[in-house]
N, C-alpha and C positions, 0 to 999 in steps of 0.2 A: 015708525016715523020719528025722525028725530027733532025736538020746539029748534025750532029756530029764534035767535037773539037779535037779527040785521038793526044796525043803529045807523039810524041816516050817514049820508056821508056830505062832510061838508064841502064847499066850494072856495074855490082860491077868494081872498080876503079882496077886496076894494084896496088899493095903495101899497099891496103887496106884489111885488114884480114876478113870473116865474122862472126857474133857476135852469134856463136852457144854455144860456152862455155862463154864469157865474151866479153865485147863490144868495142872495138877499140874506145880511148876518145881523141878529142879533143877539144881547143877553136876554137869560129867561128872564122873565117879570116876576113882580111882586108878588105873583099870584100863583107862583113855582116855588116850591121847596127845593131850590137851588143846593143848600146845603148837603140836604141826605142827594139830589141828583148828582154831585159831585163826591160827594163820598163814594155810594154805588160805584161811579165810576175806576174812583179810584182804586177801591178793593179788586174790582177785575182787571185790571191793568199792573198790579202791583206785580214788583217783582223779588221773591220768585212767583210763580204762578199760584195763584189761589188753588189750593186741595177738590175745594169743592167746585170751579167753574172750570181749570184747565186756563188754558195759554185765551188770551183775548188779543187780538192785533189791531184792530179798527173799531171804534165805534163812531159812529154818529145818528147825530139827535134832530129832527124837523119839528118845532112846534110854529100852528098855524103859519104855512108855509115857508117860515127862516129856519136857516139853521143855525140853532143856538148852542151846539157842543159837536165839534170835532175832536176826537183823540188819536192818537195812532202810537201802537209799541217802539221800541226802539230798533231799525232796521227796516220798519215798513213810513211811507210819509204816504203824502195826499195823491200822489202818484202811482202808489202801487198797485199795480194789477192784482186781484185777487183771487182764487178757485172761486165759482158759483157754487159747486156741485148742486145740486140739486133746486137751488132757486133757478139756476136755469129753466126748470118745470113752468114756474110762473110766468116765467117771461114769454116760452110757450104758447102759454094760453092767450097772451096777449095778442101775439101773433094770427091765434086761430081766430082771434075774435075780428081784425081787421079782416082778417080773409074770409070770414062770413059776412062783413058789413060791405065787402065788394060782390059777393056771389059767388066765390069759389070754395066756398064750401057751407054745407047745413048740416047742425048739431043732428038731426033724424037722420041722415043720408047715409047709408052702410060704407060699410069700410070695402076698399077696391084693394082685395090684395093677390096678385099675379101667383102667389102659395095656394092659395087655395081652388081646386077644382070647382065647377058647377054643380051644385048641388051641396057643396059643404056646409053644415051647419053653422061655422064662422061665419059667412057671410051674415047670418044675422047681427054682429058687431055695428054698431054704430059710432059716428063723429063723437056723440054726445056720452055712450058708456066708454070710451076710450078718457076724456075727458075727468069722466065721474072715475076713473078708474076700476070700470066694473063691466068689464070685457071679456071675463071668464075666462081667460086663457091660465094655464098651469104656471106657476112662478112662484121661484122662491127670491124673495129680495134679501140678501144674507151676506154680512160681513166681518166674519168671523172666521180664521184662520182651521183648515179642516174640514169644514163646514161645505156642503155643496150651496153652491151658491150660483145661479141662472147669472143676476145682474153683473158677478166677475167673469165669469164665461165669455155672456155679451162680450164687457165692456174691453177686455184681455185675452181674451181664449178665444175657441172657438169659431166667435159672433163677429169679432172685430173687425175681418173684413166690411162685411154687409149686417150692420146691428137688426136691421129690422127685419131681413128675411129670416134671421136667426129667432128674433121674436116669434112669428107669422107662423114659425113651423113647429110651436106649442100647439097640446091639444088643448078644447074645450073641457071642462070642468065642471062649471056650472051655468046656468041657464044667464046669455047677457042681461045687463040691467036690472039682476034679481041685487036682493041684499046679500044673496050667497055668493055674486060675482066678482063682488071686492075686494081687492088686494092690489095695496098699494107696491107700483113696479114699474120699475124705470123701464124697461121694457116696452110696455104701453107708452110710454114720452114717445119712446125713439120711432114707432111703430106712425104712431101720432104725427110726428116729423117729417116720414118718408110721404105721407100723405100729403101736408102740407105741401113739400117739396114739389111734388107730383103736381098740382094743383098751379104752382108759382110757373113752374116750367113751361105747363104747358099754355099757359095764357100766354107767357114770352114768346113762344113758336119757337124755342133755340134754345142756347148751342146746340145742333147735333151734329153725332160722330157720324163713322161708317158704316155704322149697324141702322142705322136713322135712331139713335138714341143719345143721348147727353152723356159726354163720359166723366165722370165723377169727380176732377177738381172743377171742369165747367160746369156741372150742376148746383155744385157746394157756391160756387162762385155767384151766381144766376141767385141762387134764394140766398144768399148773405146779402147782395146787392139789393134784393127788394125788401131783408127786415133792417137795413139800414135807413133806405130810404123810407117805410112805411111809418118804424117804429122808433130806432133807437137815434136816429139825427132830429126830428122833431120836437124829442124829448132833452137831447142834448146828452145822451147818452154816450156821446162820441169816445170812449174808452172802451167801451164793450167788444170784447174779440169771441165770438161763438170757433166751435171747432167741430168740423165735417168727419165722418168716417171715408174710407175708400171709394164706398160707393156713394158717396157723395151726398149722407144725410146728414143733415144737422144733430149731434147728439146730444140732442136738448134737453135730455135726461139730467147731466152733468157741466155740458161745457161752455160758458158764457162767462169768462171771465172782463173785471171790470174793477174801476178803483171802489171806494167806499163810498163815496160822493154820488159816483152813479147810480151805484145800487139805491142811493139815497131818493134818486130824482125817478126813479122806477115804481119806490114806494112810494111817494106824491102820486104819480100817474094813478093809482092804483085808488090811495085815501082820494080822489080827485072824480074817481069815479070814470078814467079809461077818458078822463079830456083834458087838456094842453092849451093855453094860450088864445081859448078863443075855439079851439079847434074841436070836435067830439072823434077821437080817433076809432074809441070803439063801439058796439052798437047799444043803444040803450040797454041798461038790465044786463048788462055781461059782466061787469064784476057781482052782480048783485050773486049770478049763477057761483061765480067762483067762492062765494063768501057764506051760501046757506050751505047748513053741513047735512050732510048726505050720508057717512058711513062712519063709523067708530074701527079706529085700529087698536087690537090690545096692547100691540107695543108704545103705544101715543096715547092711548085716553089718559086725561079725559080730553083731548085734543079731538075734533074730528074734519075728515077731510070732504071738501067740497067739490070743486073741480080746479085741480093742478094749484090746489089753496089750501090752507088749513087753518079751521077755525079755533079760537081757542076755547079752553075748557073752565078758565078760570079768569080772566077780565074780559066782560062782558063786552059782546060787540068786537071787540077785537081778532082779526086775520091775520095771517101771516105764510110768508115763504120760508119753508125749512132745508137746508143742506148740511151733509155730511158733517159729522165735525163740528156742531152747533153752529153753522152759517145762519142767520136771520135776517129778513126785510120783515119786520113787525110794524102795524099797521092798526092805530086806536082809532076808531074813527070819534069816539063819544072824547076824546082829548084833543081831535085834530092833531094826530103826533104819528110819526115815523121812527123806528128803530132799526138802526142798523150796529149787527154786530158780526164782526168777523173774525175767527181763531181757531182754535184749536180743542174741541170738549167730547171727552170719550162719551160715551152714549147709554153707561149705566149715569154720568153727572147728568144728564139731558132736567132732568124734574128740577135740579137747581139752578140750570140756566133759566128756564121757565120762571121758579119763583124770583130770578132778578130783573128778568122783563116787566114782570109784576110791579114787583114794588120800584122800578125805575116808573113807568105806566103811574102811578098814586101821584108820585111829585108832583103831576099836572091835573088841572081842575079840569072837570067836567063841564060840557060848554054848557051855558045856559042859554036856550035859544031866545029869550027875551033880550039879554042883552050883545051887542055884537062883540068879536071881540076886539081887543087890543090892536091897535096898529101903529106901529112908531115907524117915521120917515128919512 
């Protein structure tokens, strides 16, 4: 059993607006180390590119729901669409979480996958070990030149047509929802996705083709339509472009790209505790799911991951969305602070991006819940 760190998560401020159409800006306050926050920033932005983080294109910065530091490299502005890779995951989960708070799907609920015969041991796979990422199926997540690697197969080879049946037709390994079924693998996203999909579709009653089945730009179209409306228009996410495979899944492993900003108002949703404006989008206790950690990767401790989340190993209380490349949506709740940073960092630098989430994370005080905080008009 891994201790869990969970640090309350706070709520949008009294006289603070939230950032669905435009973003409530201010300077840090007195009570921020402005100084080293700006410095920090500047060393990873600097150019040429810092040795130890790699290339940084975007950051920005949410403390107690403004945002107080945008930057952006030369070549990218507030406009630019960005890769997700792999935050896409989180956004995911956000997804799965409305679609349980409507009834189309339950965390216990086995996996329905047309690969697998009657009687298959898969079928013991559930919503909730897909999630945990502990669905035991065979995978190698590997991106290294030479290297067999399952998630380029998927994502270029092989799989590409149809990501998930290519998933589905992994074997068992290890017994689901043990500690031995963990392995983190995009794989499970996309598997995760078609399900989803499956789920959105059919409550639509539609599009179907000739076969009486949805043909795969009108499926892709059908579930971007409902995580538009469910998820990313509510929030005001409205830059966000997700990308479908053939068969018409979302591959939410990877693709959800978006400016900085949004990524920005994704992690509010997130520090916010999955509510918006008044609104509870997602079901009580479902980030909380995402944010206790559950399994230790050795490539990432002391990092661990939770469900399509990852907690960290070294500022307390603190979650976060990780993709390729060092993409982050970092997530303090004991600071009430958002981090987004978006670039380029080979993945032996990964431990130094970390220590500058760190100490970017110190700048800001830790709330005191006796006193409220700060709000300027």
């Amino acid at each position: 059993m891994i201790e869990s760190d969970l640090v309350d998560l706070p709520p949008q401020h009294a006289g603070v607006p939230w950032p669905t159409l435009e973003w409530p800006t201010d300077a840090p306050g007195p009570e921020v180390d402005g100084a080293t926050l700006e410095s920090l920033v500047d060393r990873a932005m600097a150019a040429p590119d810092p040795d130890d983080l790699g290339e940084t294109r975007a950051v920005v910065v949410v403390h107690r729901g403004r945002l107080v530091l945008e930057r952006h490299a030369e070549g990218y502005g507030p406009a630019h669409t960005h890769p997700s890779w792999s935050l896409a995951k989180s956004i995911l989960h956000a997804a799965v979480g409305i679609a349980v708070r409507d009834g189309l799907l339950e965390p216990a609920e086995p996996v329905d996958a047309p690969e697998w015969p009657p009687g298959d041991p898969r079928h013991a796979i559930t919503v909730g070990d897909l999630l945990a990422m502990r669905c035991g199926l065979a995978w190698q997540e590997v991106y290294l030149p030479g290297v067999r690697s399952d998630v380029i197969d998927m994502l270029w080879g092989a799989g590409k047509d149809d990501l998930a049946a290519f998933v589905a037709s992994k074997p068992l390994v290890a017994e689901p929802g043990s500690d031995e079924s963990f392995v983190y693998s995009s794989g499970t996203s996309n598997l995760l996705a078609r399900l989803l999909g499956d789920r959105i579709v059919s409550a639509a009653g539609g599009p179907r083709g000739a076969a009486d089945e949805p043909t795969g730009a009108a499926r892709a179209a059908l579930v971007f339509e409902w995580l538009r409306e469910q998820l990313l228009d509510p929030i005001g996410m409205t830059s966000a472009v997700p990308k479908a495979d053939p068969a018409g899944t979302w591959v939410a492993s990877s693709y959800c790209f978006a400016t900085a900003a949004d990524m920005a108002r994704f992690g509010l949703f997130a520090l916010r505790g999955g509510t918006w404006n008044g609104r509870e989008l997602l079901p009580p206790g479902w980030m909380d799911r995402a944010r206790t950690p559950r399994s230790v990767d050795v490539d990432t401790a002391p990092d661990r991951h939770g469900e399509h989340w990852w907690t960290s190993g070294s500022t307390p209380g603190a979650f976060f969305g990780s993709g390729y490349e060092g993409q982050r949506i970092w997530v303090a709740p004991a600071q009430d602070l958002v981090v987004v940073r978006l670039g380029v960092t080979d993945v032996a630098l990964r431990p130094n991006l970390q220590r500058w989430l760190d100490d970017l994370t110190a700048c800001f005080p830790t709330i005191d819940p006796a006193r409220p905080p700060r709000v300027s008009i």
